[in-house]
TORTORLO-805836 format. One record per residue: x, y, z of N, C-alpha, C, O in turn. Coordinates in steps of 0.02 Angstrom, whole numbers, padded with zeros to 5 digits, always signed. Example, Ala and Ser with C-alpha at 12.3 -4.5 7.8 and 13.67 -1.06 7.14 Angstrom:
TORTORLO-805836
+00660-00284+00390+00615-00225+00390+00660-00165+00390+00712-00166+00423;+00642-00112+00354+00684-00053+00357+00645+00002+00394+00670+00057+00402;
This chain:
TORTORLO-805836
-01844+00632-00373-01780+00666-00372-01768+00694-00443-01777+00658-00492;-01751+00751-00448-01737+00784-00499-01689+00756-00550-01663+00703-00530;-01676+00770-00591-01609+00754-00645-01548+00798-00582-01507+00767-00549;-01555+00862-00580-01497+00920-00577-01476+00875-00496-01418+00856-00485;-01527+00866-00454-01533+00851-00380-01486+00772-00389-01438+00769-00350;-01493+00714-00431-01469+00648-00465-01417+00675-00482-01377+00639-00452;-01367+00734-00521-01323+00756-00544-01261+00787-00473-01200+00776-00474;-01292+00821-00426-01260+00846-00378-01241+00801-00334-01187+00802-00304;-01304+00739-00324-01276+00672-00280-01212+00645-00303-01156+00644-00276;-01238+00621-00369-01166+00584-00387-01114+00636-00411-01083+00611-00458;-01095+00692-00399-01046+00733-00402-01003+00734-00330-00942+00727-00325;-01039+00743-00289-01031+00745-00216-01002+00640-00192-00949+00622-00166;-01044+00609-00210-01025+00552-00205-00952+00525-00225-00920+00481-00196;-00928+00572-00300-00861+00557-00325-00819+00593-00281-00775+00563-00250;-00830+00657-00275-00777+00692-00233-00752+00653-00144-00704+00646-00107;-00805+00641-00150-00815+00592-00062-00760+00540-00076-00709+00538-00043;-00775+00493-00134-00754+00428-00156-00673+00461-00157-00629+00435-00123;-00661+00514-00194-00581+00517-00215-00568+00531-00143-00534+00489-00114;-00583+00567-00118-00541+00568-00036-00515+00538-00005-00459+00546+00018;-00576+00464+00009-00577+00425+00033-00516+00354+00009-00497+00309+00046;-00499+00367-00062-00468+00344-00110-00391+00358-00092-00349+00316-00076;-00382+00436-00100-00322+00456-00082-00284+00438-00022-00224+00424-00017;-00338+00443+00028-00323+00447+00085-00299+00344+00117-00259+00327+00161;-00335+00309+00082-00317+00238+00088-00251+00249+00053-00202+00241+00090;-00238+00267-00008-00185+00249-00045-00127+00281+00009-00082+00243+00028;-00128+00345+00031-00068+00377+00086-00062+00311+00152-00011+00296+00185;-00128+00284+00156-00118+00237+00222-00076+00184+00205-00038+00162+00247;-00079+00152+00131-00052+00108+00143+00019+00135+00106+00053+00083+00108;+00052+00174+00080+00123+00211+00093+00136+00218+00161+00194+00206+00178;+00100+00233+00197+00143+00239+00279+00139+00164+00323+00175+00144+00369;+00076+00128+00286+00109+00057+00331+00174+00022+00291+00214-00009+00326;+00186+00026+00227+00249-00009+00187+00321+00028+00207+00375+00001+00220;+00307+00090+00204+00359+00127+00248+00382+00104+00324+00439+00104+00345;+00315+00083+00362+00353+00078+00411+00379+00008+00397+00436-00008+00413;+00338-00029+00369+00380-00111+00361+00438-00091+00328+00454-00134+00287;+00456-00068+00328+00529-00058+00282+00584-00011+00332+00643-00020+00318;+00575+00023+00371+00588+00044+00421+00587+00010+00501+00611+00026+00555;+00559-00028+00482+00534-00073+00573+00594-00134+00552+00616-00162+00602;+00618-00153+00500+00631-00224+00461+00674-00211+00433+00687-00245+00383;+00723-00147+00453+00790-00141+00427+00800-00152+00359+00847-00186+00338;+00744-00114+00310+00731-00124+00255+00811-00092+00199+00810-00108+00140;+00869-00052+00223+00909-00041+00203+00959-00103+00184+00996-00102+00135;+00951-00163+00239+00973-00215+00221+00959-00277+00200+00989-00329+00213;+00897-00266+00155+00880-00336+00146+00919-00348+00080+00960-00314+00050;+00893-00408+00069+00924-00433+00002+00891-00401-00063+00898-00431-00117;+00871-00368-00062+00820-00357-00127+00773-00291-00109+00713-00302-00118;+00789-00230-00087+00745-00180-00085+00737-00116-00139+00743-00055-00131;+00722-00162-00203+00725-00109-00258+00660-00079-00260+00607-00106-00245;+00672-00012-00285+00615+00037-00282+00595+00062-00225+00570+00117-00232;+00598+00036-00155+00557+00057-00117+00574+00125-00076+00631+00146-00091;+00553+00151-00045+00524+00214-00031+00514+00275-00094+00495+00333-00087;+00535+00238-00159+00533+00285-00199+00455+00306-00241+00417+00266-00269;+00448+00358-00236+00371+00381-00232+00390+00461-00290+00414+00517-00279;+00356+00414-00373+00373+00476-00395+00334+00462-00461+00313+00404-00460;+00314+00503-00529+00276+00491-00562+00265+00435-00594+00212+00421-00623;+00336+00384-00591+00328+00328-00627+00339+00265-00593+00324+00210-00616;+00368+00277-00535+00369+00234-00482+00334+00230-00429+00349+00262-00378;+00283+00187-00432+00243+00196-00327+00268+00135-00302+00322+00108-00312;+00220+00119-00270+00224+00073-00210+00218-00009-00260+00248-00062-00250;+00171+00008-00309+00154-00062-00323+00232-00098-00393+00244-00152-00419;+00260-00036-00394+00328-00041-00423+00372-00077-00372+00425-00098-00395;+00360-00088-00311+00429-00099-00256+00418-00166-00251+00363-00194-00257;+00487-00200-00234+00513-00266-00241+00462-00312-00196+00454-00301-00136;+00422-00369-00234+00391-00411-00174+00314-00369-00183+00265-00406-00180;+00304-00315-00190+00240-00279-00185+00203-00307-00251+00235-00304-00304;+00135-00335-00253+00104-00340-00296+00013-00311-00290-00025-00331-00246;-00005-00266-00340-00059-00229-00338-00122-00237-00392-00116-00242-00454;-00185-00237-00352-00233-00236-00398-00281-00157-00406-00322-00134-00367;-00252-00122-00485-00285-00086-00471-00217-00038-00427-00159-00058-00437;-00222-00002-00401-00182+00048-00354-00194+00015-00248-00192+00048-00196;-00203-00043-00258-00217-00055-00197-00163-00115-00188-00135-00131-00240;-00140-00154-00124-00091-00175-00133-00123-00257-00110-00153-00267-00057;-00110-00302-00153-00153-00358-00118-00095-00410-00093-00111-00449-00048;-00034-00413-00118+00018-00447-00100+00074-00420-00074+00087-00360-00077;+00108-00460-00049+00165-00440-00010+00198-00470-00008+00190-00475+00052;+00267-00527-00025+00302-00569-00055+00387-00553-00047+00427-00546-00094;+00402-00550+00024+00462-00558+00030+00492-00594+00061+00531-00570+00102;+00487-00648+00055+00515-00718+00070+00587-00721+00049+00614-00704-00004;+00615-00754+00115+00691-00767+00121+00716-00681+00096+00756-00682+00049;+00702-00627+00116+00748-00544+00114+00770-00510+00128+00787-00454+00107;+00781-00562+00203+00826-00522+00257+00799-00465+00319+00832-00432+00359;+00736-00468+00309+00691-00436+00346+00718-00462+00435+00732-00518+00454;+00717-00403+00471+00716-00424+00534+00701-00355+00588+00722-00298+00579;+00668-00372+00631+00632-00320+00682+00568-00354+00673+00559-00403+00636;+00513-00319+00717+00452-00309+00742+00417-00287+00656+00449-00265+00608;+00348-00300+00661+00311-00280+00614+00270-00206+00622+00258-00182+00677;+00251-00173+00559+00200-00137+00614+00130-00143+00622+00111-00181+00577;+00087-00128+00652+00038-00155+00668-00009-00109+00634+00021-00077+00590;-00080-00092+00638-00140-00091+00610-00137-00106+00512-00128-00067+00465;-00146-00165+00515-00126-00204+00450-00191-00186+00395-00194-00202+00336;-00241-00147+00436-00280-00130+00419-00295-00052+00354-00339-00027+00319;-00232-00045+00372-00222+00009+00319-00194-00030+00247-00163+00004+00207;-00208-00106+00232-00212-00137+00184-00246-00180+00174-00237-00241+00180;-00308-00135+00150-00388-00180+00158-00422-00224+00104-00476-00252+00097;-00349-00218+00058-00378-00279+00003-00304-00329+00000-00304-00370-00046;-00241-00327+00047-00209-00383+00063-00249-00437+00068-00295-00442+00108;-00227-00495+00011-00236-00550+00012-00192-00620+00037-00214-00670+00064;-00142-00608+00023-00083-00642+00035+00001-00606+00066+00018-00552+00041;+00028-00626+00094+00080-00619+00134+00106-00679+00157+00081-00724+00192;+00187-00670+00121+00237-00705+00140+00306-00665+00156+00345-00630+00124;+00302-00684+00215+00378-00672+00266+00419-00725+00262+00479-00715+00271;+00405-00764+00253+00434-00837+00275+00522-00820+00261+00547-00784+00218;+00549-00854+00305+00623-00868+00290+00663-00801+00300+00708-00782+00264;+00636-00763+00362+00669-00699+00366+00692-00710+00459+00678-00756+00498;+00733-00644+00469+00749-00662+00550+00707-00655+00595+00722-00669+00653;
């Protein structure tokens, strides 16, 4: 394999990677959105920051949210007044490690 041919792979490989990147990071904004929306997130006890999405605030800024990196591995809203249904494919947070609901309706 060439140098130039080694140079275009991993060029193509990054562009692939950021897509793929972006496109997790939008997934898991629309699953926290909907938890925050499914869970009457207007009334919990403690919903600072959240839906706010702006150069200095994301997701890993919002109350209970904790992140490694730009990915979200915790979730920590215990006793917040949360109540409704969850939403489902949990899978759009693929480096969640931990989650606590506990003590909600």
């Amino acid at each position: 394999m060439s140098v130039i041919t080694l140079i275009f792979a991993l060029i193509n490989f990054s562009c692939f990677f950021n897509l793929i990147h972006a496109d997790a990071n939008e997934d898991q904004y629309q699953f926290l959105s909907e938890l925050y929306d499914l869970t009457s997130g207007e009334m919990w006890k403690n919903n600072t920051n959240w839906l706010i999405r702006n150069d200095t605030i994301g997701l890993c800024n919002w109350h209970g949210i904790t992140c490694s990196g730009k990915w979200v591995q915790k979730i920590d809203l215990n006793n917040n007044g949360l109540g409704g249904p969850l939403p489902d494919k949990w899978e759009r947070l693929p480096y969640l490690d931990t989650i606590d609901l506990s003590s909600n309706q």
